[in-house]
Backbone as a chain_set.jsonl record, in Angstrom:
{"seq": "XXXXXXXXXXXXXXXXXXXXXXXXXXXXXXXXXXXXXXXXXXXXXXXXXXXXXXXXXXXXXXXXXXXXXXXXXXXXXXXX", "coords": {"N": [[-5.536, 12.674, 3.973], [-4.062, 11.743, 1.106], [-5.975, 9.714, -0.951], [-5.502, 8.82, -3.374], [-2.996, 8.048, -3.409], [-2.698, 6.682, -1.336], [-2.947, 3.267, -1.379], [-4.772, 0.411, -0.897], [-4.734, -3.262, -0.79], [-6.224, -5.649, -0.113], [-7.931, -7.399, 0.426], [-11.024, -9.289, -1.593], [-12.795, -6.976, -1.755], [-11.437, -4.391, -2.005], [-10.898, -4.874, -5.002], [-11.277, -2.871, -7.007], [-9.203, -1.439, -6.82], [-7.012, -2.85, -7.788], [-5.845, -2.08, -10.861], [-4.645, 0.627, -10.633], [-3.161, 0.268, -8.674], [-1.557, -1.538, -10.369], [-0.582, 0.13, -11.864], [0.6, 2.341, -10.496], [3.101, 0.648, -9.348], [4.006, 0.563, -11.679], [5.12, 2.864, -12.732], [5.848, 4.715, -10.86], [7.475, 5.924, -8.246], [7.37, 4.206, -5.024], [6.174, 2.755, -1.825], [5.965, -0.495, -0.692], [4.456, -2.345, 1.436], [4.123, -5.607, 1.959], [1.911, -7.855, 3.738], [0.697, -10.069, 6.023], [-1.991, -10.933, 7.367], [-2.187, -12.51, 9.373], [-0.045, -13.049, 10.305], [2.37, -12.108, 13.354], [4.523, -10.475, 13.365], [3.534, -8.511, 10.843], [1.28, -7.427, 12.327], [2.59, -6.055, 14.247], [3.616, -4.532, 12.68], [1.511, -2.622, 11.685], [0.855, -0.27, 12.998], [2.722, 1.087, 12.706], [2.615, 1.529, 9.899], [0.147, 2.684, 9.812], [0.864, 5.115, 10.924], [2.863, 6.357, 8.567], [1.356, 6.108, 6.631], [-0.253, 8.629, 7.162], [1.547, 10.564, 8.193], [3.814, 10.845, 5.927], [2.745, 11.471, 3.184], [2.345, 14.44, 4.095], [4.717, 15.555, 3.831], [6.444, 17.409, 1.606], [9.093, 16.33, -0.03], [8.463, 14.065, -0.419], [6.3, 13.76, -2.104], [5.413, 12.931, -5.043], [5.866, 9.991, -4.116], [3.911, 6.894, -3.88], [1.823, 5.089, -0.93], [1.647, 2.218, -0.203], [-0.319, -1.142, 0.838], [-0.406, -4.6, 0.432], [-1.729, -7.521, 0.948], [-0.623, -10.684, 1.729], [-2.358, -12.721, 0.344], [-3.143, -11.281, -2.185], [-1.268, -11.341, -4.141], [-0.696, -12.094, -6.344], [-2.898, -10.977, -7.952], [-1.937, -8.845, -8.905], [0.566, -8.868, -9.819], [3.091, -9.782, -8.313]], "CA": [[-4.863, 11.587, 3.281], [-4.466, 11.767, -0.702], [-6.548, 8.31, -1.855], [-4.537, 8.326, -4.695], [-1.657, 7.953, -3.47], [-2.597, 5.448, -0.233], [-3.631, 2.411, -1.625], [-4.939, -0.903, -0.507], [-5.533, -4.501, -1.563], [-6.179, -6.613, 1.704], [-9.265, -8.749, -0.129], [-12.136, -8.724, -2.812], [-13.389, -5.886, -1.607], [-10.801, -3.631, -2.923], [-10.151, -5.534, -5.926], [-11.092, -2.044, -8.076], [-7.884, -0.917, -6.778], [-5.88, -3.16, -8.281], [-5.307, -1.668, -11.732], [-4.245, 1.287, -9.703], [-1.886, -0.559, -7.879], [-0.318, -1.799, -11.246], [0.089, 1.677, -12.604], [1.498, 3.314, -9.501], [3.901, 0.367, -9.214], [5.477, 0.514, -13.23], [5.247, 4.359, -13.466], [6.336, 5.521, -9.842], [8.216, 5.516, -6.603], [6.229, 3.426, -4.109], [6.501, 2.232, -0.551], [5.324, -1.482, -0.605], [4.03, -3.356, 2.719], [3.222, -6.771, 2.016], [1.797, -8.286, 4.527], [0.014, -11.462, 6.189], [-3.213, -10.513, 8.604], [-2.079, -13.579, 10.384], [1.517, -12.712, 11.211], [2.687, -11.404, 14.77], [5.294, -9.332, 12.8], [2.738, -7.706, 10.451], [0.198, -6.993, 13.171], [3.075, -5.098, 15.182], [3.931, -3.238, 11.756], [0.45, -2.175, 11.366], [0.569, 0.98, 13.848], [4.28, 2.22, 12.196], [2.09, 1.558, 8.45], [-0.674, 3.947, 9.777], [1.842, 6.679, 11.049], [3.437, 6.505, 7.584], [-0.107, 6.708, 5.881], [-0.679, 9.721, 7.68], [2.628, 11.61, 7.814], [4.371, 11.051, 4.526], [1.927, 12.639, 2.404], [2.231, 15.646, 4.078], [5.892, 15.736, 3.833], [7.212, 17.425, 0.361], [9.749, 15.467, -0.825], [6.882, 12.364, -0.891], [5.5, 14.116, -3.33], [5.573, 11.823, -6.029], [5.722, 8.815, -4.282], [2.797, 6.241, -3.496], [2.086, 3.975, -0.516], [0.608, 0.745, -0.839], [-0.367, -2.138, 1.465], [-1.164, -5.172, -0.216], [-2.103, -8.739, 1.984], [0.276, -11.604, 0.811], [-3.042, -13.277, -1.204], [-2.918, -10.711, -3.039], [0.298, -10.369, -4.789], [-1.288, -12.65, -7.725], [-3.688, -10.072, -8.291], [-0.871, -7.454, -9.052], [1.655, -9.52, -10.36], [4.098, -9.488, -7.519]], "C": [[-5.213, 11.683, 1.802], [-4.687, 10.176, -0.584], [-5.596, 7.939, -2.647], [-2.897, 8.273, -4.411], [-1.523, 7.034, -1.847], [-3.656, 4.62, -0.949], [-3.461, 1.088, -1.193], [-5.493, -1.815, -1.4], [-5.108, -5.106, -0.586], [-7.471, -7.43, 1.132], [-10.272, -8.097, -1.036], [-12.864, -7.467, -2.73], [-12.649, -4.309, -1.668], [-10.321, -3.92, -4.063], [-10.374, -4.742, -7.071], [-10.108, -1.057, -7.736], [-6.812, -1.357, -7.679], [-5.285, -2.801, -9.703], [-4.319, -0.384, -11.426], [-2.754, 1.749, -9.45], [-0.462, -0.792, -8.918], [0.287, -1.082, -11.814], [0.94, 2.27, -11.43], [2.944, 2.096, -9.445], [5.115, 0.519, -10.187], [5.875, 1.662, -13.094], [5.467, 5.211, -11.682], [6.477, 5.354, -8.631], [7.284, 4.832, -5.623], [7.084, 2.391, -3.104], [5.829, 0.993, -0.324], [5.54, -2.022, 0.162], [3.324, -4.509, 1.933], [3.18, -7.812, 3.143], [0.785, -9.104, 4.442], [-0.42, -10.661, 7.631], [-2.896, -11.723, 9.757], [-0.934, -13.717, 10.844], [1.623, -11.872, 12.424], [3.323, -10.36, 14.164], [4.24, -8.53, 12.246], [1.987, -6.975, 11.245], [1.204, -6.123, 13.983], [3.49, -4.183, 14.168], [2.634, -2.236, 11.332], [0.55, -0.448, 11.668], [1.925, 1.94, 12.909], [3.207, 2.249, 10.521], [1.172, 2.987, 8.605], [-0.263, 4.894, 9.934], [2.284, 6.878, 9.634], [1.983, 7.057, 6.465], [-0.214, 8.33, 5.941], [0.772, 11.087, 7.736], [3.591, 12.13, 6.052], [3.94, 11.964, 3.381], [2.334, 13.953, 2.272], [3.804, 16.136, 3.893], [6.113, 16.443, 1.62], [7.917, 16.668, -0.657], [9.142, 13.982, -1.346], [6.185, 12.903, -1.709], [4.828, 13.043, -4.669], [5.571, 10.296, -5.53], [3.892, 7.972, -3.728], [3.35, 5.313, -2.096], [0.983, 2.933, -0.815], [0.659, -0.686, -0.185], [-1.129, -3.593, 0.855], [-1.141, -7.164, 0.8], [-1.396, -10.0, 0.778], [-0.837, -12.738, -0.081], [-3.704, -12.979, -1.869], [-2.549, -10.606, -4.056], [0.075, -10.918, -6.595], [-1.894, -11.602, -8.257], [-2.902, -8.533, -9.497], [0.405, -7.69, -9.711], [3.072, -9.826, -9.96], [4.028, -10.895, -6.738]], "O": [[-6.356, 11.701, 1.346], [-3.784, 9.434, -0.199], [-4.959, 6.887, -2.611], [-1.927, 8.445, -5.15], [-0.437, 6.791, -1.321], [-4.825, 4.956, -1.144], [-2.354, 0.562, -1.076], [-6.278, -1.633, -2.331], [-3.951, -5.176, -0.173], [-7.838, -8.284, 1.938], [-10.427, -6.896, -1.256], [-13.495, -7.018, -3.687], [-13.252, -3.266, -1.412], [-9.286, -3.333, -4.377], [-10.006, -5.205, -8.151], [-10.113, 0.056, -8.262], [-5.956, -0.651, -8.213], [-4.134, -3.214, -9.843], [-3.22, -0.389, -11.98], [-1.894, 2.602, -9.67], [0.739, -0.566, -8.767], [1.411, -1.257, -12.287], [2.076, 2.659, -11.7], [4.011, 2.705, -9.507], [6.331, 0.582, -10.012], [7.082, 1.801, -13.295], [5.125, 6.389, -11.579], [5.702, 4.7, -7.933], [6.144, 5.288, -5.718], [8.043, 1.642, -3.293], [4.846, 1.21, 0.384], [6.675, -2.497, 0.201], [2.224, -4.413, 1.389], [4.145, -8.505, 3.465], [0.033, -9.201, 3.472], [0.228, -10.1, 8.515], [-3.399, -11.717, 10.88], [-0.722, -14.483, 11.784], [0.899, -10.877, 12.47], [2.818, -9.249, 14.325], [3.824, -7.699, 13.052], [1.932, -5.776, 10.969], [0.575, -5.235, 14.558], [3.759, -3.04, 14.541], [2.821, -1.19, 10.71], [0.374, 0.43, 10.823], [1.945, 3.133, 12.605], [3.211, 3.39, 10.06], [1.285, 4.012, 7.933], [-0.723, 5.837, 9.289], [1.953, 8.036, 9.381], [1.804, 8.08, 5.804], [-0.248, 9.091, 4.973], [0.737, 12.248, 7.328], [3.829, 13.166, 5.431], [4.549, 12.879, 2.827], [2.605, 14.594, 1.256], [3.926, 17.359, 3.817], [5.864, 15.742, 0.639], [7.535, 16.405, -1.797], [9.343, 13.2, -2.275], [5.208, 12.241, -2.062], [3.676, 12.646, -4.84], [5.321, 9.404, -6.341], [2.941, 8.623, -3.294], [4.496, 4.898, -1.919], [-0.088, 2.902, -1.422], [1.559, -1.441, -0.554], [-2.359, -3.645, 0.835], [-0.044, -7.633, 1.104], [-1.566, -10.153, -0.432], [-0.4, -13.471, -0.968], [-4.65, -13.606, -2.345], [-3.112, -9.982, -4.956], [0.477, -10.405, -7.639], [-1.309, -11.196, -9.261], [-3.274, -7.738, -10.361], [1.174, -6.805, -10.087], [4.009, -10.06, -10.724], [4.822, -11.136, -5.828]]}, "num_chains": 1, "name": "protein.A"}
């Protein structure tokens, strides 16, 4: 998995991601999950998020883009 190009903000304890976050979002393609740890929906998107973590990357044409999961009390953080 390229780091730099799977990133999280799910609580204070990634919160030296979030500059990151704000650069990959102005300056390039990006796959944004925002989600709520306390939703039924989210929690069944979780497993399709980690396949995507894990395959995309390796794919070519994803080259350039980022993914990025960020927890809906978050989005302040990031400006979204």
């Amino acid at each position: 998995m390229d780091l730099n190009r799977i990133l999280h903000l799910t609580g204070p304890q990634e919160h030296s991601n979030i500059d990151m976050i704000k650069n990959h979002i102005n300056n390039k393609s990006c796959l944004v999950f925002i989600v709520a740890p306390w939703c039924g929906f989210c929690k069944r998107l979780q497993p399709t998020i980690d396949t995507l973590e894990r395959e995309l990357p390796r794919e070519p044409e994803f080259n350039n883009m980022s993914i990025i999961k960020i927890h809906d009390d978050q989005l302040d953080n990031v400006g979204l």
